[in-house]
VODOZA-731489 format. One record per residue (C-alpha): residue number from 1; x, y, z. Coordinates in pm, whole numbers, plus 32768, in hexadecimal, padded with zeros to 4 digits. Layout:
VODOZA-731489
(pt NUM,(X,Y,Z))
...
***
This chain:
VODOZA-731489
(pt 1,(34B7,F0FD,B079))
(pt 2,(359F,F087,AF5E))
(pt 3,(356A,EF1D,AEC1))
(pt 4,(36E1,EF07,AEF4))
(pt 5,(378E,EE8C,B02C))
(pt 6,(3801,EF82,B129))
(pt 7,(394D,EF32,B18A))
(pt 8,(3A3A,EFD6,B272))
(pt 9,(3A90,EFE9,B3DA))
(pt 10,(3943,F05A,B435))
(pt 11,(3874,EF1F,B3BC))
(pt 12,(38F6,EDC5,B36B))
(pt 13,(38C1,ECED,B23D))
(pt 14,(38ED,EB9C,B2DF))
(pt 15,(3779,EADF,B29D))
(pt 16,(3713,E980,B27D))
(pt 17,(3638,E8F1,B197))
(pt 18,(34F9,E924,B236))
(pt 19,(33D1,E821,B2C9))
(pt 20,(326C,E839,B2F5))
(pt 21,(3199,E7F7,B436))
(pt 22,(317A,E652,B429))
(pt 23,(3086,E59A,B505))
(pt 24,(3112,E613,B658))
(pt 25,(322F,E6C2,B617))
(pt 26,(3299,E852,B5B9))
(pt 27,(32EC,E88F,B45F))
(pt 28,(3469,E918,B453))
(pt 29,(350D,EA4F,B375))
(pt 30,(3645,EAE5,B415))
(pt 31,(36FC,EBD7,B390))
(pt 32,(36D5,ED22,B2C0))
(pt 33,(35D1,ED02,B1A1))
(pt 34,(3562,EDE8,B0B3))
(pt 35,(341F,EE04,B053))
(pt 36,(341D,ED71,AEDE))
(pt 37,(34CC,EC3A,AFAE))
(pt 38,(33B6,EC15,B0CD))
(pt 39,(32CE,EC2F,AFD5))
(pt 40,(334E,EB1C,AEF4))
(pt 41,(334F,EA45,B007))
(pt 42,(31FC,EAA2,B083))
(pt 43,(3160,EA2C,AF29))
(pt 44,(3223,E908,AF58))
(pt 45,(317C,E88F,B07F))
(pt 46,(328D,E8AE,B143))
(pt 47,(328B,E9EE,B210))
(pt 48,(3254,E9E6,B377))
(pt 49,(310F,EA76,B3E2))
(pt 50,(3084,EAF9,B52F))
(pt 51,(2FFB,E9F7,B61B))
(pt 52,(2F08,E9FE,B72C))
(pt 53,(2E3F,E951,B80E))
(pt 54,(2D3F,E85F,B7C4))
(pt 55,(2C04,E8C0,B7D9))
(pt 56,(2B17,E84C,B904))
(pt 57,(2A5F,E700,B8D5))
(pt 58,(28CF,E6C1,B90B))
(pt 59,(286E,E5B2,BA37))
(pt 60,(2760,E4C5,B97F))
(pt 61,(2713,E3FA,BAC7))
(pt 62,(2782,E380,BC37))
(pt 63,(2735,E22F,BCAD))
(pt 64,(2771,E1FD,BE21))
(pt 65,(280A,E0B6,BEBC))
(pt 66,(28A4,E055,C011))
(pt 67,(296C,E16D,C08B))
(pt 68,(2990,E1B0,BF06))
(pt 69,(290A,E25E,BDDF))
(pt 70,(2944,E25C,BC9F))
(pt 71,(2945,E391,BBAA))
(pt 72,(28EB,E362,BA21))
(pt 73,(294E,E497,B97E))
(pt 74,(296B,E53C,B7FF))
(pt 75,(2AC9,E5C9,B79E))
(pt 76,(2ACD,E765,B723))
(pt 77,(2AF4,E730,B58B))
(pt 78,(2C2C,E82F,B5D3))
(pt 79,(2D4B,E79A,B667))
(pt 80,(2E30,E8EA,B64D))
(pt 81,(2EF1,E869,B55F))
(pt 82,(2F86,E767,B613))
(pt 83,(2F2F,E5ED,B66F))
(pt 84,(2E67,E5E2,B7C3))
(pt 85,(2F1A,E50B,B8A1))
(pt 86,(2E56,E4CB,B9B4))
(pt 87,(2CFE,E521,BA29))
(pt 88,(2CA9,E563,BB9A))
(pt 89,(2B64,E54B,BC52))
(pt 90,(2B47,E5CD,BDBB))
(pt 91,(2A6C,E599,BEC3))
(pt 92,(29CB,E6AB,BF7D))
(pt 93,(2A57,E60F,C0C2))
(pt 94,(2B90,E627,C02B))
(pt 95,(2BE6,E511,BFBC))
(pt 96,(2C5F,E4D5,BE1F))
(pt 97,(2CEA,E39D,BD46))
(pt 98,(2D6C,E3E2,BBD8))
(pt 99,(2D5C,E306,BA6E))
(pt 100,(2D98,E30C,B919))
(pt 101,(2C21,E2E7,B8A2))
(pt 102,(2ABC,E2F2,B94E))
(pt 103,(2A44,E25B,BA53))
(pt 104,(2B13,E2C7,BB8F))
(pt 105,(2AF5,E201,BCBA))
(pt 106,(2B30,E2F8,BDFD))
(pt 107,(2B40,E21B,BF46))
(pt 108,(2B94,E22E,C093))
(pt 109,(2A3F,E2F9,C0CA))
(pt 110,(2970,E2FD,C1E4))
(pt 111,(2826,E252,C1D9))
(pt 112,(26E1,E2E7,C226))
(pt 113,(274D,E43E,C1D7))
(pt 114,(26E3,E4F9,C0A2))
(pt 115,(27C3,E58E,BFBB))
(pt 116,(282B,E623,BE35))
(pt 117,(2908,E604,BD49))
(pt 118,(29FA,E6FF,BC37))
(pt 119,(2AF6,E65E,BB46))
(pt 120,(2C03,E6F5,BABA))
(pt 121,(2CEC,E6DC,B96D))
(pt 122,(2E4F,E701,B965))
(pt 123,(2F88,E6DF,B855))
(pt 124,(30CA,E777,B865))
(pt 125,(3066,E8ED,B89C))
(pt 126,(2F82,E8A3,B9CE))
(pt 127,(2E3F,E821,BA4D))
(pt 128,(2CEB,E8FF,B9BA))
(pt 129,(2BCE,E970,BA7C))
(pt 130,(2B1B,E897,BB19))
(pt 131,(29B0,E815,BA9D))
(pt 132,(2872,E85A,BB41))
(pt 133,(2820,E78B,BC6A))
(pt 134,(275B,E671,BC5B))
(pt 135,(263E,E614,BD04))
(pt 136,(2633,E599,BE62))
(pt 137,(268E,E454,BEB3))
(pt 138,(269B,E345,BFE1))
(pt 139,(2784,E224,BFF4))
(pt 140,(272F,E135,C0DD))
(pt 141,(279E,DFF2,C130))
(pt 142,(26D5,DEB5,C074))
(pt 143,(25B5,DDF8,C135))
(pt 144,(2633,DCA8,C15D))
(pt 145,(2533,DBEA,C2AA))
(pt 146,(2468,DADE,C27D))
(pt 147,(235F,DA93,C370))
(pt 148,(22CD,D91B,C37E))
(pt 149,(2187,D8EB,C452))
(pt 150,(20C3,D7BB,C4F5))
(pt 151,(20AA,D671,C44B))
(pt 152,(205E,D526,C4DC))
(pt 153,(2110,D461,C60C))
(pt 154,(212E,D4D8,C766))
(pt 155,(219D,D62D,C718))
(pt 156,(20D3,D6A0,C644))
(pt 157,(2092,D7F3,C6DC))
(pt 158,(2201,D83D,C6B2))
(pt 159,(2283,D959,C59E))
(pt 160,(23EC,D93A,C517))
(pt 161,(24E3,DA35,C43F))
(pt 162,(25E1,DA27,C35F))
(pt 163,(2702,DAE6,C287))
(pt 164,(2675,DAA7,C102))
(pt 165,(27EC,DB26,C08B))
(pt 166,(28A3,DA2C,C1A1))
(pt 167,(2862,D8E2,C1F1))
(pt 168,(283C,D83D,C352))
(pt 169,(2746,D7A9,C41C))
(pt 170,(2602,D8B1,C49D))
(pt 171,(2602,D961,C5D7))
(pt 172,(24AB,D99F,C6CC))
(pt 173,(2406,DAB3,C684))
(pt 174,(22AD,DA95,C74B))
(pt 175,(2172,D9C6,C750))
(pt 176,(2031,D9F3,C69A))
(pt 177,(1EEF,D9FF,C762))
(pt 178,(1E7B,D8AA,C74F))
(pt 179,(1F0E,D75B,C6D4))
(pt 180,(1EB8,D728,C565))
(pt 181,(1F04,D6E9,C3FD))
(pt 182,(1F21,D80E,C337))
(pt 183,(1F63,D8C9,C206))
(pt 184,(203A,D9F4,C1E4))
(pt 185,(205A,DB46,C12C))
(pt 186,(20D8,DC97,C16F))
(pt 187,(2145,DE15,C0F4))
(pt 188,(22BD,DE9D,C150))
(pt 189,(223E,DEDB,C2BE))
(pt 190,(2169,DDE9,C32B))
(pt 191,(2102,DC7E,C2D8))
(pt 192,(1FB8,DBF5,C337))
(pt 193,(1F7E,DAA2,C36D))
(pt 194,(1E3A,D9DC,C307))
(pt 195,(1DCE,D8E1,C3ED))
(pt 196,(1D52,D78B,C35A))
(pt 197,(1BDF,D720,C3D3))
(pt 198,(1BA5,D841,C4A9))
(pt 199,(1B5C,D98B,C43F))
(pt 200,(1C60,DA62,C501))
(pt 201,(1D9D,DB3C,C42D))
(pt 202,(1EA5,DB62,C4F8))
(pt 203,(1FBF,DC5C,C4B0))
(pt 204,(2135,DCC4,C4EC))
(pt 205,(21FA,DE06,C4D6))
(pt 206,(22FF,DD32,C412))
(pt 207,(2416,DE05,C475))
(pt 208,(23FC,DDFD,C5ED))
(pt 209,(23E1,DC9A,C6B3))
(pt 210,(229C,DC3F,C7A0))
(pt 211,(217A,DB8E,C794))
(pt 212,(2059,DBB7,C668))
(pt 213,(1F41,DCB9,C6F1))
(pt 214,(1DB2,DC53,C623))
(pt 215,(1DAC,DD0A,C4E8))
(pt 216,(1C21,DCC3,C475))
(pt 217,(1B5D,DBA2,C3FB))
(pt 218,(1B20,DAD2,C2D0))
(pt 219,(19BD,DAB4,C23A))
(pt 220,(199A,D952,C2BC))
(pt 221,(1A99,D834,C372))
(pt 222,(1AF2,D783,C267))
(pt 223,(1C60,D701,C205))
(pt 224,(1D40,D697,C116))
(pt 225,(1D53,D7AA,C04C))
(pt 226,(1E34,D890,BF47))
(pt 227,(1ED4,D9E2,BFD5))
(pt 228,(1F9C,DAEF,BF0D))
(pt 229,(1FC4,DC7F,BF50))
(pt 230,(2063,DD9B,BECB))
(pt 231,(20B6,DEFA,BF8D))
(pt 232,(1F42,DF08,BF9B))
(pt 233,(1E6B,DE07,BFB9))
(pt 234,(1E91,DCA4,C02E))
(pt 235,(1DA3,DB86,BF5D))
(pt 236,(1CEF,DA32,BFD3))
(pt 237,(1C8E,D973,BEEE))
(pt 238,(1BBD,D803,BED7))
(pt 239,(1BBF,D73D,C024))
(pt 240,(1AE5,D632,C0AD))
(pt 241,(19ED,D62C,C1C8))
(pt 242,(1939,D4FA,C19F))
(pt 243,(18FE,D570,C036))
(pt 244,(1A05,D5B8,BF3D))
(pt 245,(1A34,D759,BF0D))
(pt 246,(1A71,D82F,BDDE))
(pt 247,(1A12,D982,BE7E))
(pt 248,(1B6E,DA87,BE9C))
(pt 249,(1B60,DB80,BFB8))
(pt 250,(1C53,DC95,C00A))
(pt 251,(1D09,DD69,C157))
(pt 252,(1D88,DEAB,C11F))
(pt 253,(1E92,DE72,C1DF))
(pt 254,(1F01,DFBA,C254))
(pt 255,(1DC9,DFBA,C315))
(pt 256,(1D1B,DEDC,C417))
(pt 257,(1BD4,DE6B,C3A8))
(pt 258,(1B19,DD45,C344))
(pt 259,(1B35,DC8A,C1CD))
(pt 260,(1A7D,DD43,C09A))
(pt 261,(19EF,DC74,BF95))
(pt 262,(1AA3,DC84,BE5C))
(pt 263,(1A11,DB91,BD7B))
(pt 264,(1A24,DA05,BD33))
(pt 265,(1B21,D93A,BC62))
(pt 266,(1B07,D8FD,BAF5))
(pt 267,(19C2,D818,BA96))
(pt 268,(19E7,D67F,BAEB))
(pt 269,(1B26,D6DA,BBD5))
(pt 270,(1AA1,D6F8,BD1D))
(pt 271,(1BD1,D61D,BDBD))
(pt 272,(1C8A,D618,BF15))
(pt 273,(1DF9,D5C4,BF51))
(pt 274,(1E3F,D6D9,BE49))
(pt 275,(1FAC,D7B5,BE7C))
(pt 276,(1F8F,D91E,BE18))
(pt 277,(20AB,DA16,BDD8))
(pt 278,(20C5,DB9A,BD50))
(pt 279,(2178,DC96,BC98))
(pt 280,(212E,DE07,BCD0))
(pt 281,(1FC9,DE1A,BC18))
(pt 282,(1F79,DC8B,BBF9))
(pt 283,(1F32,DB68,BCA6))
(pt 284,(1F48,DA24,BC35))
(pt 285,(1E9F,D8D5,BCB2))
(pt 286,(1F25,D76B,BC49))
(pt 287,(1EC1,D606,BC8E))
(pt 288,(1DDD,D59F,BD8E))
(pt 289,(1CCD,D485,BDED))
(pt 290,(1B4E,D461,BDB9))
(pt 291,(1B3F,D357,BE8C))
(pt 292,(1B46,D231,BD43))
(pt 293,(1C42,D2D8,BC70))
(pt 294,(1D8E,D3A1,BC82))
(pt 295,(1DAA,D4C3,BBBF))
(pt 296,(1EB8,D559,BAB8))
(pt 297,(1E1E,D697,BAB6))
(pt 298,(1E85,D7EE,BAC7))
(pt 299,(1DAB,D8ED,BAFE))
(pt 300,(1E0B,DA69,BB33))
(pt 301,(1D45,DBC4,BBA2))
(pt 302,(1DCF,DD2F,BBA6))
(pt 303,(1DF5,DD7B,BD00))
(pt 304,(1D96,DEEE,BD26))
(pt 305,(1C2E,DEB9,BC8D))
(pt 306,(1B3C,DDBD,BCE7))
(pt 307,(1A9A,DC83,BC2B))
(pt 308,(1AA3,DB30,BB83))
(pt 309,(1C12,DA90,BB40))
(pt 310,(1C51,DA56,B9B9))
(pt 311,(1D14,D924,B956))
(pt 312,(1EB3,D938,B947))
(pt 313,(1F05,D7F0,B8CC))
(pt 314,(1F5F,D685,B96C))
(pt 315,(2075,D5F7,BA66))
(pt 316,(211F,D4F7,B9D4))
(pt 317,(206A,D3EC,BA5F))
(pt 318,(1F1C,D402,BB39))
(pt 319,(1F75,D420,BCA5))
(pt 320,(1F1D,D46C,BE06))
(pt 321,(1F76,D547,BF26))
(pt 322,(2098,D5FA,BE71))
(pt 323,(2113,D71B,BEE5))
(pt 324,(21DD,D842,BE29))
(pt 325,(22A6,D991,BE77))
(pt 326,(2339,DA4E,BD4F))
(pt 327,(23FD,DBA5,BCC9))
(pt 328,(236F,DD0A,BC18))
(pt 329,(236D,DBF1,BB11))
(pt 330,(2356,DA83,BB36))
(pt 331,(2260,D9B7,BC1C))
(pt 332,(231F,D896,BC9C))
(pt 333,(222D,D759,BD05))
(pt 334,(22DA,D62C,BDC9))
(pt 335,(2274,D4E3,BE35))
(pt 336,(2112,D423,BE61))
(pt 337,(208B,D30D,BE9E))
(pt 338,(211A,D1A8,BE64))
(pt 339,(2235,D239,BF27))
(pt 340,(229D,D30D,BDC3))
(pt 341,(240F,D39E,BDCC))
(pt 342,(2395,D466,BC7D))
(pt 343,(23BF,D5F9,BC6B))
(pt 344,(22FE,D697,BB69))
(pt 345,(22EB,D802,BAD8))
(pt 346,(2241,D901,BA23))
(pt 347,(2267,DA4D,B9BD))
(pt 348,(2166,DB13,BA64))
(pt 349,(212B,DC41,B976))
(pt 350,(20EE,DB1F,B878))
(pt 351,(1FB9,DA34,B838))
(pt 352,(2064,D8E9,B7E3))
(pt 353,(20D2,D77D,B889))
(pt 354,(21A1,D742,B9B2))
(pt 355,(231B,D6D5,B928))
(pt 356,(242C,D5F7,B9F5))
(pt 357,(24CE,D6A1,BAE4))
(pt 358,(2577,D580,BBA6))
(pt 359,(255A,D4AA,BCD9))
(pt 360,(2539,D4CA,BE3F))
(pt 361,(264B,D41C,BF32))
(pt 362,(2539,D377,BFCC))
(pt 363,(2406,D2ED,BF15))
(pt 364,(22BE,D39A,BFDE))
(pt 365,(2160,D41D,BFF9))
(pt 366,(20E1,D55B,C0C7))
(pt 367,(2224,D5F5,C0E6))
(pt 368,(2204,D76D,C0B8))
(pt 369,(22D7,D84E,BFEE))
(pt 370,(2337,D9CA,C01F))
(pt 371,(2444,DAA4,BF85))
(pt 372,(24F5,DBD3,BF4A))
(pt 373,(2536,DC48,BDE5))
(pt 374,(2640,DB7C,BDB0))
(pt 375,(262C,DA56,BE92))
(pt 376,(2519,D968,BEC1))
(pt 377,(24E6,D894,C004))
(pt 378,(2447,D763,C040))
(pt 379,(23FE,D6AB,C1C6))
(pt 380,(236C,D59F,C262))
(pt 381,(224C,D4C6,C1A0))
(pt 382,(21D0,D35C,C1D8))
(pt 383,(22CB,D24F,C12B))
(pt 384,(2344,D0E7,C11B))
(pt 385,(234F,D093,C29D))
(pt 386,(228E,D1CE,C30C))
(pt 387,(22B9,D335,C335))
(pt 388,(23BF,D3D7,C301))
(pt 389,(24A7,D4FC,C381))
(pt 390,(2568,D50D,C220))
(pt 391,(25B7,D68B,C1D2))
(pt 392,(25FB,D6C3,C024))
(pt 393,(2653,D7C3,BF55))
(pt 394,(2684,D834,BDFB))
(pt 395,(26E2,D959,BD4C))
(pt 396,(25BC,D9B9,BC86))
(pt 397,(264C,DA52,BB4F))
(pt 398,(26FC,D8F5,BB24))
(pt 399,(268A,D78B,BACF))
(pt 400,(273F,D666,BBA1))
(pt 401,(26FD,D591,BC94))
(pt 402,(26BE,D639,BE06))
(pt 403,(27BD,D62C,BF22))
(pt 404,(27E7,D61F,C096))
(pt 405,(2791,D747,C156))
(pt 406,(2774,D69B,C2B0))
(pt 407,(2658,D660,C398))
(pt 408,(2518,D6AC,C441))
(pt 409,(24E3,D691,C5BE))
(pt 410,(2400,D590,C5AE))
(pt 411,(238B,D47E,C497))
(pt 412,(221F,D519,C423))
(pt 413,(214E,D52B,C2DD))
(pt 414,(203D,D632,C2A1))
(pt 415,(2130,D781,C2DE))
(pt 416,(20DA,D8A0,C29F))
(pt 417,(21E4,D96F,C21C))
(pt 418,(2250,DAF8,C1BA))
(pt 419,(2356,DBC1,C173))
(pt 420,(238B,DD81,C183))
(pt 421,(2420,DD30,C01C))
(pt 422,(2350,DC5D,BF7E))
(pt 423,(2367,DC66,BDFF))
(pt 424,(220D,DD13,BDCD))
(pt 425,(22C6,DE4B,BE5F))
***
């Protein structure tokens, strides 16, 4: 073909000056051109070039949520050419949501039901394959109950529930087996409660209501003791029975059974009076009495294996019959004796001493403390004038003072407490 331009009734010379592809639009060359011309142009930069679709990204993960999930994906180096515009993940249920960037957030799913994931690219020519499913994944909606069991007064048989994300006063679930102070710990499924001076464990399905059915026994009847738990194992530790404990014993608490010993607390800190909480591997002891002194200590042990506890660090100031909940993260302690309003916290992967948190809304001692990851409650415990029936909370993450989340059924001290979302898990 000539270099000239063919003119003529048969072709027409009428061209604009042409542009390339730009972000997300075509490059443009009407017209007749000859070849010298479209190469010209081409060297230029400014010749249109074929466009296609992107190519198809790579999923890196799925995290599930209520009725949710979202998608982190990689986008394809090759975008055809063209800006990608969107990017669309889609549900094997059918279901798909669209963004600019990674994650993508597909709702309106159905909990309890497996499913996978395949994202797409798209820009101005179209969308590109898709990418290669994910793995399997279950959304399910977040464990939010609170169970609080026995304590003193007249009803001290009686187990109550809460909301952790809501606030209100607790409804009845059930009663435990026999009137008593007691201690509390649980997995997702099932809390068990630790009676005080007696050596029955009692335990709930926590997310059905009824009465508490015998779980095992302690080694002894002693009270006043320390309780934490992960999905596994629940932990009680120091204690008195006419003499002042340091021995630690464990439930597998999947499984009905009797306490196994798992080994005694740190040297010179057998105490009573002591509050325990847990992330997912370790539990963590603080404050306590030896029956002259109150303690600042903080001991913690590795929950899956047995032995001794090793030495965290200190409260802020020496103190009994605390008791704590906490996150993944942060062990929360609240309130002792002297009728303290002072919240305390550590972090529990690190060795170190308790910090400020905040106070209570009510100054108390042998309230108990549960939580889900995010929220921390705090009921009942023995005050200025009394017991109380004094519900708190706080989020955990946070540092502030703690606010109203309503009430228990009855004024009581001595609770033992739960939750099926309980930071450990």
């Amino acid at each position: 073909m000539s270099y000239k331009q063919m003119t003529g009734n048969l072709i027409s010379a009428t061209k604009l000056v042409p542009t390339a592809n730009a972000g997300a639009n075509y490059g443009v060359a009407t017209g007749v051109w000859n070849l010298q011309d479209m190469y010209d142009y081409k060297r230029g930069g400014q010749w249109p070039i074929p466009a296609g679709v992107p190519g198809a990204p790579t999923i890196s993960g799925v995290t599930a949520g209520d009725a949710q999930v979202a998608v982190a994906f990689s986008a394809n180096a090759s975008t055809g050419g063209l800006d990608v515009s969107a990017f669309t993940a889609l549900a094997s249920s059918g279901q798909s949501a669209s963004a600019t960037s990674s994650p993508i957030t597909v709702t309106s799913l159905t909990n309890d039901s497996a499913i996978t994931f395949t994202v797409t690219a798209t820009n101005a020519v179209g969308a590109s394959a898709a990418s290669s499913a994910s793995n399997s994944v279950t959304p399910a909606a977040p464990n939010t109950r609170g169970v609080f069991g026995g304590g003193s007064g007249n009803n001290d048989n009686m187990i109550d529930y809460v909301n952790i994300i809501t606030t209100g006063n607790v409804s009845d679930f059930g009663d435990l087996t026999a009137n008593s102070h007691c201690y509390g710990m649980g997995s997702s499924t099932r809390a068990l409660f630790v009676l005080s001076n007696r050596r029955p464990v009692d335990y709930i399905t926590i997310a059905s209501t009824g009465n508490a059915s015998d779980f095992g026994d302690k080694s002894q009847s002693y009270g006043i003791f320390g309780t934490a738990s992960n999905q596994t194992r629940g932990l009680v530790a120091g204690g008195n029975d006419n003499n002042v404990r340091d021995e630690i014993e464990y439930f597998t608490i999947a499984s009905l059974g009797n306490a196994t010993d798992f080994g005694d607390l740190g040297s010179g800190q057998a105490r009573y009076g002591l509050g325990g909480t847990a992330g997912k591997t370790r539990a963590v002891f603080g404050g306590g009495f030896n029956g002259s002194n109150n303690f600042d200590s903080i001991d913690y042990v590795t929950i899956g294996s047995t032995g001794n506890s090793s030495d965290f660090g200190n409260l802020v100031a020496a103190t009994r019959y605390t008791q704590a909940f906490s996150s993944n993260t942060r062990g929360v302690f609240v309130g002792g004796n002297g009728n303290s309003n002072v919240i305390q916290y550590i972090t529990i992967a690190n060795t170190g001493n308790a910090s400020d948190f905040g106070d209570l809304t009510v100054g108390r001692a042998d309230a108990c403390g549960t939580s889900n990851n995010v929220r921390g409650v705090t009921a009942g415990g023995e005050g200025s004038g009394g017991d109380k029936d004094v519900i708190d909370y706080v989020t955990i993450a946070n540092t502030g003072n703690a606010s109203d989340f309503g009430n228990l059924s009855s004024a009581r001290n001595r609770i033992g407490a739960s939750s099926d979302s309980h930071g450990g898990l």
